[in-house]
N, CA and C atoms as a LAMMPS dump frame, in Angstrom:
ITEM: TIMESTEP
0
ITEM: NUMBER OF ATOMS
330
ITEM: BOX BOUNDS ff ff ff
-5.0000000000000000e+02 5.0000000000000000e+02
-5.0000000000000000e+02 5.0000000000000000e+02
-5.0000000000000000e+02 5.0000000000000000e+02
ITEM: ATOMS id mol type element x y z
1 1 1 N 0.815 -1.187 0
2 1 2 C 0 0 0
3 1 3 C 0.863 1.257 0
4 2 1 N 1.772 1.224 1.003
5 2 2 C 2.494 2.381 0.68
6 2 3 C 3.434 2.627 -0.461
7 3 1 N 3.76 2.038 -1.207
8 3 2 C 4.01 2.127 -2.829
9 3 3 C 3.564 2.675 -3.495
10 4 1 N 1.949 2.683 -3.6
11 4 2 C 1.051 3.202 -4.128
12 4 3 C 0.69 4.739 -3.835
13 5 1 N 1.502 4.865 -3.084
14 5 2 C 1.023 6.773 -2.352
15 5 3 C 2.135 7.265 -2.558
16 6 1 N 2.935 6.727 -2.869
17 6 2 C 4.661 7.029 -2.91
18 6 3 C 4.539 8.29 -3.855
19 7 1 N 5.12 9.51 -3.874
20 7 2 C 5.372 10.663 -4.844
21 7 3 C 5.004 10.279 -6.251
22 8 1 N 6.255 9.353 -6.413
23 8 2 C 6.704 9.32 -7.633
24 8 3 C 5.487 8.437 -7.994
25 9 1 N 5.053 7.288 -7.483
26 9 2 C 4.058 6.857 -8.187
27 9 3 C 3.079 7.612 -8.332
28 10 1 N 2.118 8.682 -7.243
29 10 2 C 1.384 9.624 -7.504
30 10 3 C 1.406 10.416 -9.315
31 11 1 N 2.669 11.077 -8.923
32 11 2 C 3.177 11.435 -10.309
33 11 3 C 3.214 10.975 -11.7
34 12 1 N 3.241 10.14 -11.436
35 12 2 C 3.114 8.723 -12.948
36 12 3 C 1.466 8.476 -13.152
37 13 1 N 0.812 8.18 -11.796
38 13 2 C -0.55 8.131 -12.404
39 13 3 C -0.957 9.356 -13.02
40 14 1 N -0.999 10.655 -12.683
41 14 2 C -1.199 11.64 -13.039
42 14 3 C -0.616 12.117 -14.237
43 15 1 N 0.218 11.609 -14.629
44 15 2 C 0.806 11.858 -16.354
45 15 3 C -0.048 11.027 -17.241
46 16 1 N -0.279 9.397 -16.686
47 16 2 C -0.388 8.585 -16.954
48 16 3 C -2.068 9.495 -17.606
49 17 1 N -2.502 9.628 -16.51
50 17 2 C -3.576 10.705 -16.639
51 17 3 C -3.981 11.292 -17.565
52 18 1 N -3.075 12.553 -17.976
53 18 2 C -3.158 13.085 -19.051
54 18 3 C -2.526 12.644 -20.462
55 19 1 N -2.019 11.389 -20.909
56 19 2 C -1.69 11.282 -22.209
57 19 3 C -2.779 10.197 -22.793
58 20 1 N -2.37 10.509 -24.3
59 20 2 C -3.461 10.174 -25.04
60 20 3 C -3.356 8.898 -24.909
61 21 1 N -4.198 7.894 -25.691
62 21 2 C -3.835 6.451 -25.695
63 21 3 C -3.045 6.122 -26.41
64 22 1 N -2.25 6.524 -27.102
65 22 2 C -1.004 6.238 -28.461
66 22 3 C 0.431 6.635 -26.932
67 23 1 N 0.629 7.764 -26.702
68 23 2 C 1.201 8.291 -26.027
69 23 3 C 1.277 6.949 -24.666
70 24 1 N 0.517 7.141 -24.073
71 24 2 C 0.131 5.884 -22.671
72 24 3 C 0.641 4.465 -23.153
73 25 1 N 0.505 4.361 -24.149
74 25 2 C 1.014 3.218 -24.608
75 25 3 C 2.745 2.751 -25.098
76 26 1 N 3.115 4.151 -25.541
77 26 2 C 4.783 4.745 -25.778
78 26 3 C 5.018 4.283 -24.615
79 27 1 N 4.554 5.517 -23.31
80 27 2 C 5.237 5.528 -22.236
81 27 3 C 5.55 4.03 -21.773
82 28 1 N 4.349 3.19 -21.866
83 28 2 C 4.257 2.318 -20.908
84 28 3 C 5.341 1.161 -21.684
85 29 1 N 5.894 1.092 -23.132
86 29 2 C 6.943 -0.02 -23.337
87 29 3 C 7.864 0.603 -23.614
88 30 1 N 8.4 2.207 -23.398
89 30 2 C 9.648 2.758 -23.773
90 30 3 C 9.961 3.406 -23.162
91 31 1 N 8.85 3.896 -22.055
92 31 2 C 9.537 5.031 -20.706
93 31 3 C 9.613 6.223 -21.385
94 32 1 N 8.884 6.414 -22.604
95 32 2 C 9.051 7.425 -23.319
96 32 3 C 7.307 8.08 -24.398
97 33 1 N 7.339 9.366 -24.525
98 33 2 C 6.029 9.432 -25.171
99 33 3 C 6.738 10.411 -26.34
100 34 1 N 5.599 10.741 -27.466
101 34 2 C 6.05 11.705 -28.404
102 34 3 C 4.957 12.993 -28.151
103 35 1 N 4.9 14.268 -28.677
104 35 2 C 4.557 15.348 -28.481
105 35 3 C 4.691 16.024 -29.923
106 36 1 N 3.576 16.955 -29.932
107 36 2 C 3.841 17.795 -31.295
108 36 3 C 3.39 18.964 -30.551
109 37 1 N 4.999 19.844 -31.14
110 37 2 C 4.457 21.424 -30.866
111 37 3 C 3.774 22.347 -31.488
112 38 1 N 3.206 22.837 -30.414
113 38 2 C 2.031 23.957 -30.577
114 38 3 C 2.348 24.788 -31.92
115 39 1 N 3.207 25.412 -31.867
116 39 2 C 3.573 26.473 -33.59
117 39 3 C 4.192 25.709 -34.359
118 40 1 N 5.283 25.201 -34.239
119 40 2 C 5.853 24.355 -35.38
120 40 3 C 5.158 23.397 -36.12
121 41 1 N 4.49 22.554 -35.257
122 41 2 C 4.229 21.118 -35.423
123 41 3 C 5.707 20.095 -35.635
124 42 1 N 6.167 20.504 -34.923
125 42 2 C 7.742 19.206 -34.657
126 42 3 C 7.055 18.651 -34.01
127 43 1 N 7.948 17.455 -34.001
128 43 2 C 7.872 16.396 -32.893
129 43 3 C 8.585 16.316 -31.831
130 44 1 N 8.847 15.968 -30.671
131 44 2 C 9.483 15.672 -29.698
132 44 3 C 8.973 14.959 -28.93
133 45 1 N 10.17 14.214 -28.565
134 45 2 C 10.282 12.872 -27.615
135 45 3 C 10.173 13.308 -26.346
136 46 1 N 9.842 13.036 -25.028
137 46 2 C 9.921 13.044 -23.82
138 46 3 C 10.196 11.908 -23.297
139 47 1 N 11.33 11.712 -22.97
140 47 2 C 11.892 10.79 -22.068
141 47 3 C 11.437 10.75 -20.088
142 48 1 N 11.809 9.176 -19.778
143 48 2 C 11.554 9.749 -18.344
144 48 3 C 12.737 10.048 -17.382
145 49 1 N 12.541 10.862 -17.052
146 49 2 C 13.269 11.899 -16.007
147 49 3 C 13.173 13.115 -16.034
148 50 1 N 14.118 14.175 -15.405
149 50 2 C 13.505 15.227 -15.076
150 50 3 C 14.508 16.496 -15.382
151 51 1 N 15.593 15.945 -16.545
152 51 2 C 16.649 17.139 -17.393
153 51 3 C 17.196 16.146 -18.343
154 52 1 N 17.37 17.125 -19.206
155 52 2 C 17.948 16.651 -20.27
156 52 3 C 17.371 15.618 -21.107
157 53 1 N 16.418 15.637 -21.161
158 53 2 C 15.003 14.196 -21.091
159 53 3 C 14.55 14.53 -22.441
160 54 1 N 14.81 15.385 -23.328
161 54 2 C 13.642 16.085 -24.766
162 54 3 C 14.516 15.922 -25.607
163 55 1 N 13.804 15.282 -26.582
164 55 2 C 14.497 14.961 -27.685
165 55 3 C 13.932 15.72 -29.1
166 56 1 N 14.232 16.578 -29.736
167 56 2 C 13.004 17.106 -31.027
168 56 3 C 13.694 15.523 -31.917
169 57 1 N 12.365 15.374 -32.555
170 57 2 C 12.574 14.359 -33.545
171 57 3 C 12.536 14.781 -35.145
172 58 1 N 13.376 14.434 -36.156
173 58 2 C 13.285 14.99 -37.345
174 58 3 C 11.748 14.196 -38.365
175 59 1 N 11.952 14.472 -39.46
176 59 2 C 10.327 13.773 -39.726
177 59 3 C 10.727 12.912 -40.161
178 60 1 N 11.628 11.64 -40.074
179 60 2 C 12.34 10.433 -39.846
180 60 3 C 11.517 9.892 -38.78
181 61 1 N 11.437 10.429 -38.168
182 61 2 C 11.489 9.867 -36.349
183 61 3 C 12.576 9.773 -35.703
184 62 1 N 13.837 10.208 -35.973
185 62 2 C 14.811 10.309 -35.703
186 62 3 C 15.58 11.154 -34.597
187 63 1 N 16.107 10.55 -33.765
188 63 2 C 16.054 12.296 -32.716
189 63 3 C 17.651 13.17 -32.775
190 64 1 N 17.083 14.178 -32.585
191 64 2 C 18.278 15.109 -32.961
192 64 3 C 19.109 15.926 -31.735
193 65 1 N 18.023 17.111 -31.24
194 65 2 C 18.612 18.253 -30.566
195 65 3 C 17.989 17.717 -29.638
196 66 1 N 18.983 17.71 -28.548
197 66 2 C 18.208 17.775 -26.777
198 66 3 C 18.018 18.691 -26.719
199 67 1 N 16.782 18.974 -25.458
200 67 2 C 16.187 20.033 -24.966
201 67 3 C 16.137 19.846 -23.365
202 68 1 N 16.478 21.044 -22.532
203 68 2 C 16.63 21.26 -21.427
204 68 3 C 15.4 21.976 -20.821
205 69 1 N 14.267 21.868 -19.999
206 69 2 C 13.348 22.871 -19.167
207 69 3 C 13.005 22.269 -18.368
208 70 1 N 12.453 22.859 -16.867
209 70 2 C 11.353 22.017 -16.706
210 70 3 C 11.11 23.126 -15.108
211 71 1 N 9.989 22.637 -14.559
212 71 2 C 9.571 23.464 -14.097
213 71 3 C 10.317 23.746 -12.527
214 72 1 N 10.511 24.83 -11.443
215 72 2 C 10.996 24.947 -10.225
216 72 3 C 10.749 23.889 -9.529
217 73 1 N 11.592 23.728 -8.283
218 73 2 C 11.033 23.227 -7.111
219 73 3 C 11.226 21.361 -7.439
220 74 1 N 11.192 20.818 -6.211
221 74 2 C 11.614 19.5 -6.11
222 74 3 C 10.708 18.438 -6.449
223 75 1 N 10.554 17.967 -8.039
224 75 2 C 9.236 17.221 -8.468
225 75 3 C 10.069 15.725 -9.51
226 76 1 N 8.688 15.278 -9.036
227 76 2 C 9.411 13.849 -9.248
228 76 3 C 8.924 13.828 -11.308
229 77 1 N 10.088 12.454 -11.527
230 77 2 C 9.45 12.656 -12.7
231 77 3 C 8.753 12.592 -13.785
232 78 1 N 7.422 12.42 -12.899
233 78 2 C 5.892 12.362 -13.51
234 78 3 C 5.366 13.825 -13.707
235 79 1 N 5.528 14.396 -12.223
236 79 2 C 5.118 15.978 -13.025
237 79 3 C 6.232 16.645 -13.248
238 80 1 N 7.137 16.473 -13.287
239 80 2 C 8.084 17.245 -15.03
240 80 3 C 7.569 16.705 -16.454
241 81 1 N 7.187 15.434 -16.468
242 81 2 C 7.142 15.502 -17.606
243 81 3 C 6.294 15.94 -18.131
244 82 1 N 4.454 15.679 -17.284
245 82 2 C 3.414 16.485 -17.068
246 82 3 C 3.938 17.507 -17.789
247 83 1 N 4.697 18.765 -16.996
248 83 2 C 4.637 19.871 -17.195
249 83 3 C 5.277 20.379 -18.302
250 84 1 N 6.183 19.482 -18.848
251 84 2 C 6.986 19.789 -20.594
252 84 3 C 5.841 19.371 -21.245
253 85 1 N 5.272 18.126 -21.174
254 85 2 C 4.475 18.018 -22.388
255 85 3 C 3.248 19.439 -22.567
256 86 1 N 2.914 19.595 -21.697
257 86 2 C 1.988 20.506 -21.442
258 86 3 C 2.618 21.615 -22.219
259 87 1 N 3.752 22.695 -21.713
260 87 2 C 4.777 23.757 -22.181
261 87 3 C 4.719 23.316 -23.505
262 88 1 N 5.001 22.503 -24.195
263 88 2 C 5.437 21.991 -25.85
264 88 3 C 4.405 22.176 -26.189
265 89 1 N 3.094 21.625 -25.733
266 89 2 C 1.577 21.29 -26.781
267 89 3 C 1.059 22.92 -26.545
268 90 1 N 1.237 23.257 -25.842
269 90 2 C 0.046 24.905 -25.61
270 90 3 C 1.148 26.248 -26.09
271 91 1 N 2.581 26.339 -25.815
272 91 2 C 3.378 27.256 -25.617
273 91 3 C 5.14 26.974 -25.977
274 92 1 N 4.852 26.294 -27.429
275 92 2 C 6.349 25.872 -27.925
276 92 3 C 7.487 26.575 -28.094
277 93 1 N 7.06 27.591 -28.576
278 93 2 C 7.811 28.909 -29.137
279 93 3 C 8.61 29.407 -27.825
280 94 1 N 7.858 30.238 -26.939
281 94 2 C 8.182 30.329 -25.783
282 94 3 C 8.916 29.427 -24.598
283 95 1 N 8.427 28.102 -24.236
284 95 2 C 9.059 27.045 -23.886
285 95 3 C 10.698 27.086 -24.334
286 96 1 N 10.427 27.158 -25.851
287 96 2 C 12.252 26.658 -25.957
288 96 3 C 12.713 27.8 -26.158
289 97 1 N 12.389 29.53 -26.185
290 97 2 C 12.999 30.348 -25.709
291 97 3 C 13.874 30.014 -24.719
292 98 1 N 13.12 29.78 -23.877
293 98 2 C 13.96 29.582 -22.24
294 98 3 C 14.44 28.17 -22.477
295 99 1 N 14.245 26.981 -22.825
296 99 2 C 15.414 26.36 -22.741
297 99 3 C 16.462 26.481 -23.35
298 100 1 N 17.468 25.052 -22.554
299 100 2 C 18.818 25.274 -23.146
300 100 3 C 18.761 24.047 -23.733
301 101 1 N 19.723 24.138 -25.293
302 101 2 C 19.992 23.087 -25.767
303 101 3 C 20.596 22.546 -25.207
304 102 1 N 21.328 21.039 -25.735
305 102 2 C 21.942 19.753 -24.819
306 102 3 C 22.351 18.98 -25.899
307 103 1 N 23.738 18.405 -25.693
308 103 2 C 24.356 17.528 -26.138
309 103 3 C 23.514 15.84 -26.129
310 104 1 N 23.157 15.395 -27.364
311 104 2 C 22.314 14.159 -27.443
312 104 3 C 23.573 13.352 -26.46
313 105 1 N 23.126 12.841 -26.06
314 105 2 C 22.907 11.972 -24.746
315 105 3 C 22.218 10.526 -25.088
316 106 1 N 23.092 9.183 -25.715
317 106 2 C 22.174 8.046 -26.001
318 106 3 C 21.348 7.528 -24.735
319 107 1 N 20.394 7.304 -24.928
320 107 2 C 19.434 6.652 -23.836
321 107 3 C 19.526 4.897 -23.855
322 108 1 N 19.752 4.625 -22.526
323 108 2 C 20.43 3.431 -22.233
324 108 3 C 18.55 2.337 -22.747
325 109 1 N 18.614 1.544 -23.398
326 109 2 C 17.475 0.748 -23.911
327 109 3 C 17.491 -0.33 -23.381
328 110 1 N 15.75 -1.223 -22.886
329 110 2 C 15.718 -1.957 -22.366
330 110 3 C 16.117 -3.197 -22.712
């Protein structure tokens, strides 16, 4: 029972929450979802954790530029990611104003 109340799991249901069923389904065999931004229409990857985690994808599917944001304060990382996907889909332009790019970083696969 106490597993189940744990932050981080809180956090995960609540992402879990808000993504679509294509997305929920990413997350759930890759630890990972995709996103299309609000002005561009790019793609980007969201990885799980809570920096250095964004990947824009080329129209390959291919990923390119890391992306750095995420929101203040000590949050686990269900609502970071919550809160990028959110920033990307409503407010892209702006979002990656303020981030910082990032050296691709291979992601260790299951």
């Amino acid at each position: 029972m106490r597993a189940e109340i744990a932050p981080e799991a809180c956090g995960r249901r609540l992402l879990r929450d808000w993504l679509s069923a294509a997305q929920r389904a990413q997350f759930e065999a890759d630890k990972y979802f995709d996103v299309t931004g609000s002005d561009s229409g790019k793609r980007y990857r969201i990885c799980y954790g809570t920096a250095a985690n964004i990947r824009e994808l080329d129209r390959d599917g291919k990923e390119g530029t890391g992306w750095c944001f995420a929101p203040g304060g000590a949050l686990v990382p269900g609502d970071v990611m919550l809160a990028q996907k959110i920033a990307l889909e409503t407010s892209e332009t702006a979002t990656l104003a303020l981030a910082n790019r990032v050296p691709l970083i291979p992601r260790l696969t299951h």
